[in-house]
N, C-alpha and C positions, 0 to 999 in steps of 0.2 A: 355441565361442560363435557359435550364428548363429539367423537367424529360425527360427523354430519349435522350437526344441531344450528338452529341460527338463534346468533345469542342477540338480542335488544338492550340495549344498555343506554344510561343517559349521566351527564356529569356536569359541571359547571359552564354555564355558555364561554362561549371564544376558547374554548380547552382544543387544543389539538389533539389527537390520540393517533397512537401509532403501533400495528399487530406488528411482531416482530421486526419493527425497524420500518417496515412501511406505512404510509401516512391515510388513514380512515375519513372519509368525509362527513361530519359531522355538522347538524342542523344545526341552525340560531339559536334554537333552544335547549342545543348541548343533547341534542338525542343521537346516536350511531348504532350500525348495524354490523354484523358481521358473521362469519362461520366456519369451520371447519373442514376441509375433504374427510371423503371416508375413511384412509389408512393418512393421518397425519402424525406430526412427532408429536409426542403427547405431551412434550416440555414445551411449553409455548410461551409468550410475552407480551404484558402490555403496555406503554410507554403513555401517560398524560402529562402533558405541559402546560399548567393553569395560564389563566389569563397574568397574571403578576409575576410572570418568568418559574418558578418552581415546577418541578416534575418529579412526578410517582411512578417508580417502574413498578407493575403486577406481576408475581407469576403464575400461571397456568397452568396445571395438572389436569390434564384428560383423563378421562376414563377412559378403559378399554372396550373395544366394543364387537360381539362376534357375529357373522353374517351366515344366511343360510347358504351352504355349496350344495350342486347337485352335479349329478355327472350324467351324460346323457350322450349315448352311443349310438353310428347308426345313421348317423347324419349324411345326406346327398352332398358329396361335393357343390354340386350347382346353390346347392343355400350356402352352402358353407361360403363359397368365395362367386358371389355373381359376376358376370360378366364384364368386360370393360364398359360397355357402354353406361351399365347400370351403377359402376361404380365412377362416374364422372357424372353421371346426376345425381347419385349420391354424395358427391365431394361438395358440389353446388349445392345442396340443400345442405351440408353442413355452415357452409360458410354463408350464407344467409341465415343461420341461427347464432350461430357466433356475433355477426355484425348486430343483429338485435341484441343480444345478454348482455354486449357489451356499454350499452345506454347508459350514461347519467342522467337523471331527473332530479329535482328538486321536491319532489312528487312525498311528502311524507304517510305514505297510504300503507307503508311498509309498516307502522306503528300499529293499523286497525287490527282488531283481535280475528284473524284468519277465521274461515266458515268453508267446511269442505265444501267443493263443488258439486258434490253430487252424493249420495247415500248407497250404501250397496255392501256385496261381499268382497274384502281384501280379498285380490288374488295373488298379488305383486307386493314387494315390499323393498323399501331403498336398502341396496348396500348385497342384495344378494347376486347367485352368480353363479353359472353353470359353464361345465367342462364339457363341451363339447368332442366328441371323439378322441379325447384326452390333451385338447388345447381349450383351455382357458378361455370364455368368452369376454366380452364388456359387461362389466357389472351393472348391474340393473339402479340408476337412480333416481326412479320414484317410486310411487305408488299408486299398484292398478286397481282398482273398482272396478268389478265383472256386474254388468247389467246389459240389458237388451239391446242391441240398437235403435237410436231414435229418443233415448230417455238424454232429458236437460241434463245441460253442463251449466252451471253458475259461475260469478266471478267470485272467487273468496275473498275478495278485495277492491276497491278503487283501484284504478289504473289505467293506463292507455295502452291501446293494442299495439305493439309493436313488429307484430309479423300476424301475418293473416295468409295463411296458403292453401289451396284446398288439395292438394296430393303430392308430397315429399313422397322419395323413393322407399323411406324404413316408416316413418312415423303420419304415412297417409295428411288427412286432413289434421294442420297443426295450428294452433295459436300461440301465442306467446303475450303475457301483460306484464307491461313495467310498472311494476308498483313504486317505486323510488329509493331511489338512493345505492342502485345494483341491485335489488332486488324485484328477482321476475317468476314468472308461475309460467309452466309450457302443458300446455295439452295435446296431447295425441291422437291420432287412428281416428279422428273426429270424421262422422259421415257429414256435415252439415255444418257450416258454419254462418252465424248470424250479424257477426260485425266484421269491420274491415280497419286497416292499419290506418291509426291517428284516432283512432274514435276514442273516445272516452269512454269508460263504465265504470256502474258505481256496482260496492258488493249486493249480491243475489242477484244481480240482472241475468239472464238468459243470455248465454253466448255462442252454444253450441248444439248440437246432439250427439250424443257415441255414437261411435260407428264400430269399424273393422276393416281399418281401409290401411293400407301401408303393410307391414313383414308381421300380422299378425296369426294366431290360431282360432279368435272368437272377438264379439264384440266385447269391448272392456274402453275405459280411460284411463292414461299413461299422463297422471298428474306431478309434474317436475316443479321444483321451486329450486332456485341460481341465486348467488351474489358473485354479481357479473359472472365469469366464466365458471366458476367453483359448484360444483355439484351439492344441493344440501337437501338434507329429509324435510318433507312438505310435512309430516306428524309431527314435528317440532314445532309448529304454529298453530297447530289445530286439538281438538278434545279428542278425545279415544272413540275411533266409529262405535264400540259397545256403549259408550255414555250418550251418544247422539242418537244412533237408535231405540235406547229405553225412553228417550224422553217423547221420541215420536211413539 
């Protein structure tokens, strides 16, 4: 249990469960999901209500957890803060990623045992963060894979596409899959895109190609996994890329 992690958990059907007070939707077969932001309170809580009236409150201790800061001087005004124009297609391509994260599905795909999308060298990593000209940027919350443009993007998952665009102002060619239950996977800077919003896909299907397309400096994929709006580390579902490349 620590920031950014998504925890899977499951407990007696018809239980309601509640994170701090708020109410978790929980499958018929008593499965729920949940997670963390990156700087949360680390005192947290969890409320079940069995089926026969009785309820257990949990409490939650987080770990601490530290991120890499870098600071980086020297920066163009013109990156630093783009234009009005850019920054009102930029507002619209937030809020068409928002209105996607924000899905319920009944879709229990969120349970299958995650498979990275693609193989390569960490470049990026959730939770880090650089000081630009000594203002604080947005923190980085996924993780990027550096490979060539043109190399397959897989689905680590079942799911339905929920956003399919081919050139957002920051994050170029994007996808987005709801796996279910609030939980979605986002791809980034994609050159290529293979399916479109509503399709279905099952895990390892081909969905993409990297690119280098949106506010980047090289081809890479900008792999995000959300419950609903809440930012959470995609390596909490998945095996250590060192374990996955020894075994190829």
């Amino acid at each position: 249990m620590q920031p950014g992690a998504v925890i899977r958990a499951k407990t007696v059907p018809g239980t309601q469960v509640f994170l701090n007070g708020k109410p978790i939707k929980v499958t018929p077969e008593g499965q729920f999901v949940f997670g963390f932001a990156r700087e949360p309170a680390l005192s947290q809580s969890l409320t079940l209500v069995y089926p026969d009236g009785l309820s257990q409150i949990v409490p939650v201790t987080l770990s601490t957890r530290e991120y890499d800061i870098q600071k980086v001087n020297g920066i163009s005004k013109k990156i630093m803060k783009p234009d009005p124009k850019a920054q009102a297609r930029a507002a619209k391509d937030s809020r068409e990623v928002k209105a996607a994260r924000a899905i319920f599905s009944p879709d229990s795909a969120f349970l299958q045992d995650f498979i990275w999308p693609l193989t390569g060298r960490i470049s990026g990593v959730y939770g880090s963060q650089r000081v630009y000209n000594g203002k604080p940027g947005t923190p980085h919350y996924g993780v990027d894979v550096a490979t060539k443009t043109g190399t397959l993007v897989v689905a680590p998952a079942d799911g339905e596409i929920s956003l399919s665009v081919n050139d957002m102002f920051y994050s170029g060619g994007t996808l987005i899959i709801d796996h279910g239950y609030g939980i979605n996977s986002s791809f980034l800077h994609l050159s290529k895109l293979y399916v479109k919003q509503g399709e279905q896909v099952k895990q390892g299907q081909a969905i993409a190609e990297v690119g280098a397309t949106g506010r980047v400096t090289g081809p890479h994929l900008d792999w995000r996994v959300n419950w609903y709006q809440m930012r959470l580390d995609p390596t909490s579902l998945v095996p250590s890329m060192a374990s996955v490349l020894a075994k190829k």
